[in-house]
SEDRENVO-423721 format. One line per 2 residues: their letters; for each residue x, y, z of N, C-alpha, C. Coordinates in steps of 0.02 Angstrom, whole numbers, always signed. Layout:
BEGIN
A	X,Y,Z,X,Y,Z,X,Y,Z | ... .
END
This chain:
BEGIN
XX	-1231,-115,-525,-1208,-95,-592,-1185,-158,-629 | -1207,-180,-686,-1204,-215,-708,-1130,-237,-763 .
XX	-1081,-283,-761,-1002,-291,-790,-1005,-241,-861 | -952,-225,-868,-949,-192,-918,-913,-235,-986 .
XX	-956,-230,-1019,-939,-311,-1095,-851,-277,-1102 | -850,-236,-1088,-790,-209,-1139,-709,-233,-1082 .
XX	-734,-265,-1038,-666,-283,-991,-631,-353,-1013 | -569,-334,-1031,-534,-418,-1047,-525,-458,-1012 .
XX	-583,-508,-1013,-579,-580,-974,-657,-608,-983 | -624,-661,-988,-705,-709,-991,-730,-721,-940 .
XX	-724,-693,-880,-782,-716,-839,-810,-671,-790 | -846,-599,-822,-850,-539,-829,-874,-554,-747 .
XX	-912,-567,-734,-949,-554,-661,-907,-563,-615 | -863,-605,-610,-815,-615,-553,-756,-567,-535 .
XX	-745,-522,-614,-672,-491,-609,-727,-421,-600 | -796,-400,-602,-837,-348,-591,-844,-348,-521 .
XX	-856,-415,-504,-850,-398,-406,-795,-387,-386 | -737,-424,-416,-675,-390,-389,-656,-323,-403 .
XX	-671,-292,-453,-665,-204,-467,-694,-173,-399 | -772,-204,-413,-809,-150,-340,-764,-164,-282 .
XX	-749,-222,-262,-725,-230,-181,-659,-202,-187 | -642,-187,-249,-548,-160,-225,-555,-81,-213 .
XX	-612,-63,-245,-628,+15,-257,-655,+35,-199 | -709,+1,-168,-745,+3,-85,-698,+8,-55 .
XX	-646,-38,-39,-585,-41,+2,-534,+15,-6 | -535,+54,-37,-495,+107,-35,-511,+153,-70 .
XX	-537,+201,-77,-574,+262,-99,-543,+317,-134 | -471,+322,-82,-440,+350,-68,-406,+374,-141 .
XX	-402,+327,-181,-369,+337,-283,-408,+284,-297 | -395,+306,-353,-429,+266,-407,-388,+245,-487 .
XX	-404,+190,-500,-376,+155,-550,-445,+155,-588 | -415,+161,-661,-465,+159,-706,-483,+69,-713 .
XX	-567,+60,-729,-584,-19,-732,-546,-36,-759 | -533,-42,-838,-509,-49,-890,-451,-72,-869 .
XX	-394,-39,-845,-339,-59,-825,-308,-89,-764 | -353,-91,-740,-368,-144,-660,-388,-195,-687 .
XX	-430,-187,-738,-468,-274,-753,-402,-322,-804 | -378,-284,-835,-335,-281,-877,-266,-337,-840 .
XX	-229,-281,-783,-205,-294,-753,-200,-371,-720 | -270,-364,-661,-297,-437,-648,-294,-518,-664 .
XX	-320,-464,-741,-326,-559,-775,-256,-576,-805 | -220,-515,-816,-154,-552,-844,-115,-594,-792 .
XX	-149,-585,-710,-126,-616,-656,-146,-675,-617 | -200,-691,-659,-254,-725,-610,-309,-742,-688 .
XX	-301,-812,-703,-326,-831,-768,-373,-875,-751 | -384,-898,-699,-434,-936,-659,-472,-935,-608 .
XX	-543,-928,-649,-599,-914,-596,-600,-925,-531 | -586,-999,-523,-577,-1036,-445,-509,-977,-410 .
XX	-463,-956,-435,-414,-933,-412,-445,-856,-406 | -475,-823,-429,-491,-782,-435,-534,-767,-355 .
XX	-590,-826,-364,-629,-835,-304,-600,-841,-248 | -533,-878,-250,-499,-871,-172,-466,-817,-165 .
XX	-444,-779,-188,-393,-729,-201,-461,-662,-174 | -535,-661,-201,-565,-619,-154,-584,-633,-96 .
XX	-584,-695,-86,-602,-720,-10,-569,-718,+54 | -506,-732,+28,-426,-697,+71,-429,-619,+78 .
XX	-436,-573,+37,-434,-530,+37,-369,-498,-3 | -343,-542,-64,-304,-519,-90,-307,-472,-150 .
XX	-358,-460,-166,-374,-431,-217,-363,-356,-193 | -352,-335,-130,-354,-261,-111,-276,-250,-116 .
XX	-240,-319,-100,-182,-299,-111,-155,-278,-176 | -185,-325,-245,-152,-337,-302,-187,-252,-340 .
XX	-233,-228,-314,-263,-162,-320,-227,-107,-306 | -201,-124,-261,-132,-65,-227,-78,-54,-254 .
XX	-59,-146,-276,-7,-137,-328,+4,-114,-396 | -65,-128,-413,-74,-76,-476,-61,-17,-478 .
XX	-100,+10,-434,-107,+79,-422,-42,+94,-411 | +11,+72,-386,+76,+96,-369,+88,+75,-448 .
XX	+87,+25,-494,+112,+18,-541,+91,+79,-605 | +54,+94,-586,+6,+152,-638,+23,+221,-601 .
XX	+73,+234,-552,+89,+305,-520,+53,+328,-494 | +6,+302,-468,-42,+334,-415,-11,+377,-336 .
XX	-24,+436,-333,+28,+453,-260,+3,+435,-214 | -54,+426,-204,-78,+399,-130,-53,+329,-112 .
XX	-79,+308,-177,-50,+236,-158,+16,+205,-146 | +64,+240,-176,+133,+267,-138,+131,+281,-59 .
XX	+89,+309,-54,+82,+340,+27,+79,+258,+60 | +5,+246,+49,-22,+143,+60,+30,+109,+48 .
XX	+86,+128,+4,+117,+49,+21,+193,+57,+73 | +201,+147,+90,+254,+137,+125,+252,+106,+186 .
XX	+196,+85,+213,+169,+78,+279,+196,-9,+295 | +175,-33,+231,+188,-110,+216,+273,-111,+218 .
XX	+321,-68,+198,+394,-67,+177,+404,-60,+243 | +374,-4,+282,+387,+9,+373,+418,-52,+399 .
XX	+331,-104,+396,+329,-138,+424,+374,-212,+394 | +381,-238,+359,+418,-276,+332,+492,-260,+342 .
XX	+527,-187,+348,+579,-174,+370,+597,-188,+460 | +552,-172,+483,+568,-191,+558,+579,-252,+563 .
XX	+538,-309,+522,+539,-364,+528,+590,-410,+521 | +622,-382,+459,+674,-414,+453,+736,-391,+479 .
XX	+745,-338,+535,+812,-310,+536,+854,-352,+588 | +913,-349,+566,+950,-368,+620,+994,-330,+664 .
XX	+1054,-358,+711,+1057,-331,+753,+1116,-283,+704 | +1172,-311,+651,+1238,-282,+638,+1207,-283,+554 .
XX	+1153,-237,+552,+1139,-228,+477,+1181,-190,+413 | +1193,-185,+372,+1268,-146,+337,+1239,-83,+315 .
XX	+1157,-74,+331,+1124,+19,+306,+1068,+12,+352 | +1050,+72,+364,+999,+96,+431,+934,+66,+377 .
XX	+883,+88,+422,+807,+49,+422,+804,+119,+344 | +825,+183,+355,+791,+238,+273,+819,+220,+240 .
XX	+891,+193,+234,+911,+185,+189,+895,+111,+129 | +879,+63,+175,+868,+19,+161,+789,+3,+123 .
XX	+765,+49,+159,+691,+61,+124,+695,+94,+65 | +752,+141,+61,+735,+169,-5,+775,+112,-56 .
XX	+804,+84,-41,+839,+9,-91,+774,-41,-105 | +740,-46,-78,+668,-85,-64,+608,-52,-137 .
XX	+609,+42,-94,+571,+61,-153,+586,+39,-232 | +669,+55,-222,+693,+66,-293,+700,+13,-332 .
XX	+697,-58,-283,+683,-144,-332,+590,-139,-333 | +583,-118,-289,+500,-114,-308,+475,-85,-377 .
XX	+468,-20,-357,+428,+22,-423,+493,+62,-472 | +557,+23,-479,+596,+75,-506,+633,-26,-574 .
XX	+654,-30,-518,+681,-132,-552,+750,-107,-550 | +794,-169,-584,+859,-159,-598,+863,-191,-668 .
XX	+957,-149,-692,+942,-180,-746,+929,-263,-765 | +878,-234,-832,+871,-290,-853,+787,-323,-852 .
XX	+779,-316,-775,+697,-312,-743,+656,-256,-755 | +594,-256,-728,+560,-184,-729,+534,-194,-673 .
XX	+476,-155,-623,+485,-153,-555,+466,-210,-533 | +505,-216,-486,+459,-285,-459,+381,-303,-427 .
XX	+366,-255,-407,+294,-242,-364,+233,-262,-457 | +250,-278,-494,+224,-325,-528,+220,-386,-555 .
XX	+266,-407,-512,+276,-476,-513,+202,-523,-449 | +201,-473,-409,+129,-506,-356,+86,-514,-377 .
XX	+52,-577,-375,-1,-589,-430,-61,-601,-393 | -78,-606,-321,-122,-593,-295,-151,-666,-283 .
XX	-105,-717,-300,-110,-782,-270,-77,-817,-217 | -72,-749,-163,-53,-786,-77,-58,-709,-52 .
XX	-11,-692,+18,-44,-645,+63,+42,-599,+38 | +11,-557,+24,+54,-487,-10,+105,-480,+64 .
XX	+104,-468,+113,+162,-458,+165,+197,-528,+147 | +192,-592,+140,+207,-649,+126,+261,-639,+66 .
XX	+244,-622,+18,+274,-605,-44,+313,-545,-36 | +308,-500,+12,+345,-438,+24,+403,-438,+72 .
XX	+399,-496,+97,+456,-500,+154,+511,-556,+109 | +482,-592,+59,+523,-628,+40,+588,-575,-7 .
XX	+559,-542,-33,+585,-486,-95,+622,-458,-38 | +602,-429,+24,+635,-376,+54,+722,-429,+88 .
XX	+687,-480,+112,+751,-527,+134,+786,-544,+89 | +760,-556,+28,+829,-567,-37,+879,-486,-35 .
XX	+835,-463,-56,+881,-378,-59,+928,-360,+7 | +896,-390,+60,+966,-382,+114,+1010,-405,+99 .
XX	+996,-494,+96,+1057,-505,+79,+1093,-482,+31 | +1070,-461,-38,+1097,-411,-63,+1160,-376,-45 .
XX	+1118,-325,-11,+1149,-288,+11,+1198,-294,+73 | +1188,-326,+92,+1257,-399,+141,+1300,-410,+106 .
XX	+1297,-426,+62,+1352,-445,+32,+1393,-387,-9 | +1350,-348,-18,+1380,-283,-94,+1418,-244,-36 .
XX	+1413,-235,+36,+1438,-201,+62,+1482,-219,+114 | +1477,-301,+133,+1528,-326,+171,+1555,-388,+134 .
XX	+1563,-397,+84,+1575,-454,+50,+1628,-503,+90 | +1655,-508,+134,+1718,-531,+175,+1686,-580,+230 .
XX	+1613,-541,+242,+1573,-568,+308,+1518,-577,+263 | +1486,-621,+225,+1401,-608,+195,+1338,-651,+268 .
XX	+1309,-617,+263,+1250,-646,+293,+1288,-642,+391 | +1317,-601,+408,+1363,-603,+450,+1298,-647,+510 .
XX	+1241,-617,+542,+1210,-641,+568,+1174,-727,+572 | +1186,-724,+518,+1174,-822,+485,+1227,-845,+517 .
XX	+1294,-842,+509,+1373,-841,+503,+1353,-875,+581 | +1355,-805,+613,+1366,-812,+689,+1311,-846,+719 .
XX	+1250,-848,+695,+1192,-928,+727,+1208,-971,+701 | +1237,-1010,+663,+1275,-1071,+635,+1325,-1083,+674 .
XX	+1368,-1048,+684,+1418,-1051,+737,+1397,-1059,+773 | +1363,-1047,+828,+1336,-1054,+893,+1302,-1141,+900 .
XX	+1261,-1147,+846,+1253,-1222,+837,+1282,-1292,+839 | +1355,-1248,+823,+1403,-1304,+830,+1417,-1313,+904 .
XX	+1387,-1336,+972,+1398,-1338,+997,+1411,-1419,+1052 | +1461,-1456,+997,+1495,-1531,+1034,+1547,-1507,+1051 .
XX	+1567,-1547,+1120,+1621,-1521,+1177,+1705,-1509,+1122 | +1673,-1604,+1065,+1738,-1606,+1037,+1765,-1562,+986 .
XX	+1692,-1520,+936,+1694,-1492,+903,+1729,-1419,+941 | +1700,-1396,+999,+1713,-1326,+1028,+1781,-1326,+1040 .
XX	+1812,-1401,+1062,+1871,-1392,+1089,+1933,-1383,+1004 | +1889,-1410,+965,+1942,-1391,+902,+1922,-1313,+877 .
XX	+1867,-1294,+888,+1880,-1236,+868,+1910,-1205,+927 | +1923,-1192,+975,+1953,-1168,+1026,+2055,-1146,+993 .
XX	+2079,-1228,+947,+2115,-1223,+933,+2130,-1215,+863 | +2084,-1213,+807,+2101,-1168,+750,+2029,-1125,+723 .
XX	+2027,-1079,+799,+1955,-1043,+803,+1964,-997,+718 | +2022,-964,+698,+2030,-910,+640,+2009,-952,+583 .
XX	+2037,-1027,+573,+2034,-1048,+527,+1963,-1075,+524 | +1942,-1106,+568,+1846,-1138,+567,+1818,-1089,+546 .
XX	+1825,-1017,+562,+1771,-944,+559,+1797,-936,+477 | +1862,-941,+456,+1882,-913,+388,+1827,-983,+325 .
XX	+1857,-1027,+350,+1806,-1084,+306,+1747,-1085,+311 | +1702,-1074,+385,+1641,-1067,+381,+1601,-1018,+326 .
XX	+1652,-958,+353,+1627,-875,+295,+1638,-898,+241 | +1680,-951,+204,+1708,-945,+149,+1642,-999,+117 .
XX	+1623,-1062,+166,+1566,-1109,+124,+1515,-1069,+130 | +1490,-1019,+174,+1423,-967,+146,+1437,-921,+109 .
XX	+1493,-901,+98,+1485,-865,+28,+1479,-883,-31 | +1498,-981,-18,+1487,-1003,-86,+1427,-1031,-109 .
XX	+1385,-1027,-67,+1304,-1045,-73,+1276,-973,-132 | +1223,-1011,-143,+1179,-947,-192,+1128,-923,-146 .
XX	+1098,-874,-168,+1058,-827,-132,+989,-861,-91 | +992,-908,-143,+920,-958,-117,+933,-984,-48 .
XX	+989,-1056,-70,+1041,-1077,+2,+1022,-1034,+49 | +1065,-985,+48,+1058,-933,+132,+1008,-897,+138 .
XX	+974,-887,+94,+889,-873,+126,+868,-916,+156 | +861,-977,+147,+828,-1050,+170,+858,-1052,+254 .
XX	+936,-1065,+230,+979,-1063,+290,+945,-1018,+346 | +940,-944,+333,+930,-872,+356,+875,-889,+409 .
XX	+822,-921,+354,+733,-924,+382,+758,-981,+461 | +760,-1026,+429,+790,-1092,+469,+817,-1096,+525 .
XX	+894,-1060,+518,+905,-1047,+605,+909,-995,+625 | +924,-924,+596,+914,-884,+606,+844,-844,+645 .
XX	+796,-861,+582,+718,-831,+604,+697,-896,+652 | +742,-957,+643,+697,-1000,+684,+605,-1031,+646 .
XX	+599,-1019,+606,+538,-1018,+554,+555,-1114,+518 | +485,-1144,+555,+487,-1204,+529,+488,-1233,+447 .
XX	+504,-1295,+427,+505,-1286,+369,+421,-1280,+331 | +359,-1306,+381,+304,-1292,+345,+301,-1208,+344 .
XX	+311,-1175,+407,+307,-1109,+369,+345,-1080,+323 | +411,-1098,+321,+463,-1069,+254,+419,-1098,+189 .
XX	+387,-1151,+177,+346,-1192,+126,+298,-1116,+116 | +264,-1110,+169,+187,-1064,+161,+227,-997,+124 .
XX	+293,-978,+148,+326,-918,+126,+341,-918,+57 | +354,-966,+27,+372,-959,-23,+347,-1009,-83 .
XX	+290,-1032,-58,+217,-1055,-91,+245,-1136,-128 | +294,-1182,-74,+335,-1222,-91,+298,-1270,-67 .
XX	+319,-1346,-85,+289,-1400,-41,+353,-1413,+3 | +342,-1421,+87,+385,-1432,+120,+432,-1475,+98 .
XX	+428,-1532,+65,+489,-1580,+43,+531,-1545,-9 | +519,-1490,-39,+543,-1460,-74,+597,-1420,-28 .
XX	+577,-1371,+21,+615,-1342,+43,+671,-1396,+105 | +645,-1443,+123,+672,-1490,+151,+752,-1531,+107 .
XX	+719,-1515,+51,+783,-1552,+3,+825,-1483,-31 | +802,-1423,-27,+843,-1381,-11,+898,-1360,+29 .
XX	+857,-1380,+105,+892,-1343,+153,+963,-1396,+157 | +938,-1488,+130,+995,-1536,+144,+1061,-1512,+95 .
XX	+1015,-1484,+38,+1080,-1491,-2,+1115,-1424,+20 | +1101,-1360,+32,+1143,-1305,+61,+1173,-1336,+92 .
XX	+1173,-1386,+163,+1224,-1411,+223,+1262,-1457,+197 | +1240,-1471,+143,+1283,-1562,+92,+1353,-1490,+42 .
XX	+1329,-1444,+36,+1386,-1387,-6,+1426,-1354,+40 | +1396,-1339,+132,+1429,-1330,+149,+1481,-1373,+177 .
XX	+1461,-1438,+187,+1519,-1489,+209,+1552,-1486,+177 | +1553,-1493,+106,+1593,-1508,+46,+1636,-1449,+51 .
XX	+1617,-1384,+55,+1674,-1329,+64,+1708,-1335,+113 | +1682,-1354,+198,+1739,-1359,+250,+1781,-1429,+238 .
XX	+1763,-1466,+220,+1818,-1523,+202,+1863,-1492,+143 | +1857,-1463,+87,+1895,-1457,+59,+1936,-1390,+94 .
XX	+1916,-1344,+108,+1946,-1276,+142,+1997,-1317,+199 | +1980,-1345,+253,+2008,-1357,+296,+2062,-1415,+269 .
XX	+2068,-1455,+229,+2116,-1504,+212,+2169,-1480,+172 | +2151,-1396,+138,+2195,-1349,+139,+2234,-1308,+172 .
XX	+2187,-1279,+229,+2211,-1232,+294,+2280,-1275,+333 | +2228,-1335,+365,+2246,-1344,+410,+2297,-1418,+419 .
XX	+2356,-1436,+447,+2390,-1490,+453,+2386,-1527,+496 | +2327,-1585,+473,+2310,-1610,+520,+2324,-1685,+478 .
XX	+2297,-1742,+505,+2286,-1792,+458,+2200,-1793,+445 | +2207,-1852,+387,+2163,-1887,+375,+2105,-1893,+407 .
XX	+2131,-1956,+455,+2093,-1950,+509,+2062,-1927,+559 | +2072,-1845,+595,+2052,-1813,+604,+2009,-1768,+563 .
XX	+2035,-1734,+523,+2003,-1714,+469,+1907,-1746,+478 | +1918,-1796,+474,+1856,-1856,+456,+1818,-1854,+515 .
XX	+1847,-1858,+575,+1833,-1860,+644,+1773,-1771,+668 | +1804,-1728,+635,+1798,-1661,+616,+1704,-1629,+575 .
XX	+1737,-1694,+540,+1678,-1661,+489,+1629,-1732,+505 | +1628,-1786,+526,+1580,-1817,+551,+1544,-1786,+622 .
XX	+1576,-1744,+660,+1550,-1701,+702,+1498,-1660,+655 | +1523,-1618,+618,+1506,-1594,+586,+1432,-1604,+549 .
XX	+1423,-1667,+544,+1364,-1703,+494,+1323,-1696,+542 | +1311,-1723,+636,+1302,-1716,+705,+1246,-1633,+693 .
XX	+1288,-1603,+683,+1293,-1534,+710,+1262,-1486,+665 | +1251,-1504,+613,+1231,-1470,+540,+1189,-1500,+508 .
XX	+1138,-1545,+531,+1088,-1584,+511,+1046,-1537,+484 | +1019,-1535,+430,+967,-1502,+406,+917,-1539,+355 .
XX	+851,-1560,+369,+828,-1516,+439,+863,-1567,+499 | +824,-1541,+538,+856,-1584,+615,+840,-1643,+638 .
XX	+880,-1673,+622,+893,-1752,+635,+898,-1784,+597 | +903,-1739,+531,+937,-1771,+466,+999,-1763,+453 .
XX	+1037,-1836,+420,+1123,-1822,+405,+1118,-1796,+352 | +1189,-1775,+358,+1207,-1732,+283,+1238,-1808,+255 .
XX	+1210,-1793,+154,+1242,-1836,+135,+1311,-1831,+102 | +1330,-1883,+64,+1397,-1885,+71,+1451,-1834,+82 .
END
């Protein structure tokens, strides 16, 4: 069947094979051309991009999302499967809402938005791998929701693998002796990070996820997220030196002794110092 003149975009044959292969691939609903093609090109303005984006196989995704964006019910059905699975993925062990509840917080930034936004499941533009882009959205909204519901503890699981990291004899033996106050300053410099910070943080030691894959996650060049992750550990020093030269009565010199452990122990990435 030959492109239909009447679809918006100049490069009718390419966004015509992408109609058929999104339509082959799922039978199941249907999106009108018109507004699939429509859709598409407001996402994808370049042929070459276009061409990789069917070659990956992303175009079945950005098809789905339409279809969820245009109220399709099946396709509602198709994408809870993806929310399933992206929820297992990210759960942890001391989460602050069960796996339904949390999914339905997921739906409702998806195809519902908050104020201000409109849903998010149109923001995927079908230029990387849709679970890729779906786990990132779903891990921001935890933390989210980490924080809206334990604000005292945020990211409690980050919290407590950071802690564990710190593990020099000299460092353990001072927290041994102002264990309340290290745990109160620690919670207190990750709460003062922004959402980005402790995602980065999160991926890093938490997921254990290198920095080329946190790069692939979030479609970054590794030195990018590399000069991220330094400056989160350069804000958190800066908060335990200032927190603790408040807390705690110590001198100077210790103090210094403390947080040069500290630089040791909190390298990010690893085997890099924190600067000043």
């Amino acid at each position: 069947m030959p492109p239909d003149s009447s679809f918006p975009h100049s490069y009718p044959d390419l966004v015509h094979r992408a109609i058929e292969t999104a339509t082959r691939a799922s039978p199941e609903w249907r999106v009108p051309k018109d507004v699939f093609a429509r859709y598409l090109t407001e996402r994808i303005s370049e042929p070459s991009h276009l061409e990789e984006a069917l070659s990956h196989g992303w175009i079945e995704d950005l098809y789905l999302c339409c279809a969820c964006v245009a109220r399709v019910p099946m396709a509602f059905e198709a994408m809870d499967s993806h929310l399933a699975a992206v929820t297992a993925a990210i759960r942890t062990r001391r989460q602050a809402m069960d796996d339904d509840e949390f999914k339905q917080r997921l739906r409702e930034r998806l195809f519902v938005g908050t104020a201000g936004t409109g849903p998010k499941i149109s923001n995927y533009s079908g230029r990387g791998e849709f679970r890729h882009w779906l786990k990132v959205v779903a891990v921001r909204l935890r933390i989210d929701c980490e924080r809206a519901c334990a604000p005292a503890t945020p990211d409690r699981d980050l919290l407590r693998q950071l802690g564990t990291l710190i593990d020099n004899p000299e460092l353990l033996h001072f927290k041994r002796i102002y264990r309340a106050e290290f745990e109160l300053a620690l919670a207190d410099a990750m709460r003062s990070l922004s959402g980005r910070y402790v995602l980065y943080l999160r991926q890093y030691y938490f997921d254990g996820l290198t920095l080329d894959q946190i790069a692939r996650l979030h479609r970054l060049d590794p030195s990018t997220v590399s000069r991220t992750l330094m400056k989160a550990a350069s804000l958190v020093r800066k908060h335990l030196r200032r927190t603790l030269t408040e807390r705690l009565k110590i001198s100077a010199a210790t103090l210094e002794s403390i947080l040069r452990l500290l630089d040791g122990q909190l390298s990010l990435p690893r085997g890099i110092a924190l600067d000043g």
